[in-house]
C-alpha positions in Angstrom: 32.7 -20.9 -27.2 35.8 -22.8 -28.5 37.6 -25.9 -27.3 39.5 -24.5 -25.1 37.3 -24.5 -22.5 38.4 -26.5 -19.4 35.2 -28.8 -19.5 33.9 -29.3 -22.8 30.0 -28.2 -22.9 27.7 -31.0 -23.3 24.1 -30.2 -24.0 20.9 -32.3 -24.2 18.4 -31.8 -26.3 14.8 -33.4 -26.2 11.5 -32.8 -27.6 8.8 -34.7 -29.6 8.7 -35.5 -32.9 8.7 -31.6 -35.0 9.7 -29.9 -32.4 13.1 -29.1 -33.9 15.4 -30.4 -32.1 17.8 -31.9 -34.9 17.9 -28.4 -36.5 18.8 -27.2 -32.8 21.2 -29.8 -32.3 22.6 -29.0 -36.0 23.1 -25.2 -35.0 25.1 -25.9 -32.1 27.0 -28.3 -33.0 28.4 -25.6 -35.8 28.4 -22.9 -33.5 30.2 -24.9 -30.6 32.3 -26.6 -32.6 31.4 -30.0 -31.2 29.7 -33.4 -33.0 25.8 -33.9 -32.5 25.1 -37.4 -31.5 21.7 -38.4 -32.6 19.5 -41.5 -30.3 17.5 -41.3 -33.1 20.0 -42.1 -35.7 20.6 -45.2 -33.7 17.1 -46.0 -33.6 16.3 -45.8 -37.1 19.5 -47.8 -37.9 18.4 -50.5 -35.7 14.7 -50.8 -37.2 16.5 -50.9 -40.2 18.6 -53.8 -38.9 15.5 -55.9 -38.0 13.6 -54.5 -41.4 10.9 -52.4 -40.0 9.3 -49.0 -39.9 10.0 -46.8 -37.2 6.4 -47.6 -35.6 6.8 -51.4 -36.0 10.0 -51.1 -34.1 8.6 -48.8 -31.5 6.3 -51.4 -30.8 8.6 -54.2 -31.5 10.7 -52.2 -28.7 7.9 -52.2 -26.3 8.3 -56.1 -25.8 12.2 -56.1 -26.4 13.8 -54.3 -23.9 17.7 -55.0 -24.9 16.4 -52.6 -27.9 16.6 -49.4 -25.4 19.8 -51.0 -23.3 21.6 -50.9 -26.2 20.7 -47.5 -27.4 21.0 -46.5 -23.4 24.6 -48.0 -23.4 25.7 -45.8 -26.3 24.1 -42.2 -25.6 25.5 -43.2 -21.8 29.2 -43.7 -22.8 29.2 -40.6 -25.5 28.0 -38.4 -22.0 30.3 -39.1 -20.2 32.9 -38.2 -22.5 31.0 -34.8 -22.7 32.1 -32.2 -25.4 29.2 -32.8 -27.4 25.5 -32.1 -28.2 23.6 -35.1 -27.4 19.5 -35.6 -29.2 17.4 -37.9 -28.1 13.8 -38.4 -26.2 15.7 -39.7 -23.0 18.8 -37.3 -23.7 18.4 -35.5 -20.0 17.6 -39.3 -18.6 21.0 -40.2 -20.4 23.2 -37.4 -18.9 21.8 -37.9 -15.5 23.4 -42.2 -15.2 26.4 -40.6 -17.2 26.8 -38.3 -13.8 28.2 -35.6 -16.5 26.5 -32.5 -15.5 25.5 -30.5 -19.1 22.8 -28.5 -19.9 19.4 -30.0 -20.8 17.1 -28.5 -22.7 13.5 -29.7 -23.7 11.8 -28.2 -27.1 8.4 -28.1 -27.3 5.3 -27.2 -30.3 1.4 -27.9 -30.4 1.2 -31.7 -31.9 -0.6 -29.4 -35.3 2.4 -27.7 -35.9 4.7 -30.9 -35.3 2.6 -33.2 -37.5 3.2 -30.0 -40.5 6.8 -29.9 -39.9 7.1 -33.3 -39.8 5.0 -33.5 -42.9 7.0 -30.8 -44.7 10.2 -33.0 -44.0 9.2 -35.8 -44.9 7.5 -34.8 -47.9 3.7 -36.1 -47.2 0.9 -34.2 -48.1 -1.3 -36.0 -45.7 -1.0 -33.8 -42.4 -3.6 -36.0 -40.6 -1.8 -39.2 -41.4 1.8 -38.0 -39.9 -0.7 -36.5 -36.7 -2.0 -39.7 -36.5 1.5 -41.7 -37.0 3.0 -38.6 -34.1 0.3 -40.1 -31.8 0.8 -43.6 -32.4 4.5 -42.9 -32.2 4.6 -41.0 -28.5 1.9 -43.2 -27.4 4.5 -46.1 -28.1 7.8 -44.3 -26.7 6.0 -42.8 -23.4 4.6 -46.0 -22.9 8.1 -47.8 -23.0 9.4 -45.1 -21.1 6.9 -45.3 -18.5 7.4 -48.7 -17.3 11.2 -49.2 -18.8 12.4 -46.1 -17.4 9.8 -44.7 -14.3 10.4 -41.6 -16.5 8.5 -38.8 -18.7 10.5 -37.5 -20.9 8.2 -34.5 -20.9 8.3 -33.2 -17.9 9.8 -29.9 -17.8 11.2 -30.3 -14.5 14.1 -32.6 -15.9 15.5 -30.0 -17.6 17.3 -26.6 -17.0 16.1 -24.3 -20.3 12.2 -25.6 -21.9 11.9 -23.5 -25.3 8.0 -23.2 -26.8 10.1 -23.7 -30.5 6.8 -22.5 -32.3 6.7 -18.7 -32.6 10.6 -18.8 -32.5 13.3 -19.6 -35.6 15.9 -21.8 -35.1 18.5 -19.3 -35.1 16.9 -17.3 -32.0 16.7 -20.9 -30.1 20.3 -21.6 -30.4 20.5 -18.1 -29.3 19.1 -18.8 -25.9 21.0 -22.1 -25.3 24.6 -20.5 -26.1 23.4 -17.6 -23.4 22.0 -20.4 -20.7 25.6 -21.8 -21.5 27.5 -19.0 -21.6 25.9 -16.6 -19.5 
C-alpha cells in the first residue's frame, strides 16, 4: 500500500451528508499515503465566494449551472491524475469522464443517524433542524443532479463496494476498502 505501486490507487468516495465519508476519505488518505481531495471543500469555498450558506448556494446552483462545471472541471482533472482519494456526491460520476478506472465506493446511514452526526459536528443541539436542513439539502443536490447530470448519485449500481457506515466504525470501513483494493 505504498507509492510504489505501478498505477497509483484512486478511490471515490460518496455518500450523503453524515454518512462519513470525510472521516473515510481522512483514513485512507493516511493509510495510502495519498492526498484526499474534497468536492465539498470546493463547494463551500465557492458559497463563500458569492456570500451564502451552503443551502442558498445549493439553490443558487440549481439555476447557475457554470457552479457544477467548474467544480466538475476540477474533481475531473485531479482523476485523471489518479493517486488520490477523491470525496464528493458525484465522485463515481467524476471518475467515470476522467476514464481513470479507481475504486468507487458509496457510504450510506438512515437520514436519523446522519442528521445526529451531522449535528454532533456541527455542534447544534437541534437534531430536527439539521434533519430538516439534510432534506432541503439532497432535495436541492439530487434535483441538480437529476436534470444537470441524468444521474443519481445514489444508486448503488455506480459503484463497486456500498458500505451501510451505521453499525460499523470508521476504522473497520477503511478496513474493507484497503481489502476491495488490495485483495
Amino acid at each position: 500500500m505504498s507509492a510504489t505501486l505501478a498505477r497509483p490507487p484512486l478511490v471515490a468516495v460518496a455518500g450523503l451528508p453524515g454518512t462519513g465519508t470525510t472521516t473515510l476519505c481522512r483514513l485512507l488518505s493516511a493509510r495510502l499515503s495519498i492526498p484526499h481531495v474534497y468536492a465539498g471543500q470546493f463547494f463551500r469555498e465557492m458559497a463563500k465566494e458569492h456570500a451564502m450558506d451552503l443551502v442558498q448556494f445549493g439553490k443558487y446552483a440549481e439555476e447557475h449551472p457554470e457552479v457544477d462545471t467548474e467544480l466538475d472541471r476540477r474533481m475531473i482533472d485531479v482523476a485523471r491524475r489518479r493517486g488520490c482519494i477523491l470525496e464528493g456526491r458525484m465522485a463515481a460520476w467524476h471518475v467515470a469522464q476522467a476514464n481513470a478506472g479507481g475504486l468507487k465506493v458509496l457510504l450510506e446511514a438512515p437520514e436519523d443517524v446522519r442528521a445526529k452526526r451531522v449535528a454532533n459536528r456541527e455542534g447544534i443541539r437541534d437534531v430536527e433542524s439539521v434533519l430538516h436542513q439534510n432534506r432541503h439539502r439532497e432535495a436541492s443536490e439530487a434535483k441538480r443532479y437529476r436534470e444537470f447530470y441524468g444521474f443519481d448519485p445514489n444508486d448503488p449500481r455506480h459503484y463497486d463496494l456500498v458500505i451501510g457506515s451505521q453499525d460499523k466504525t470508521p476504522e473497520e470501513i477503511a478496513d474493507l476498502v484497503v481489502a476491495r483494493l488490495f485483495p
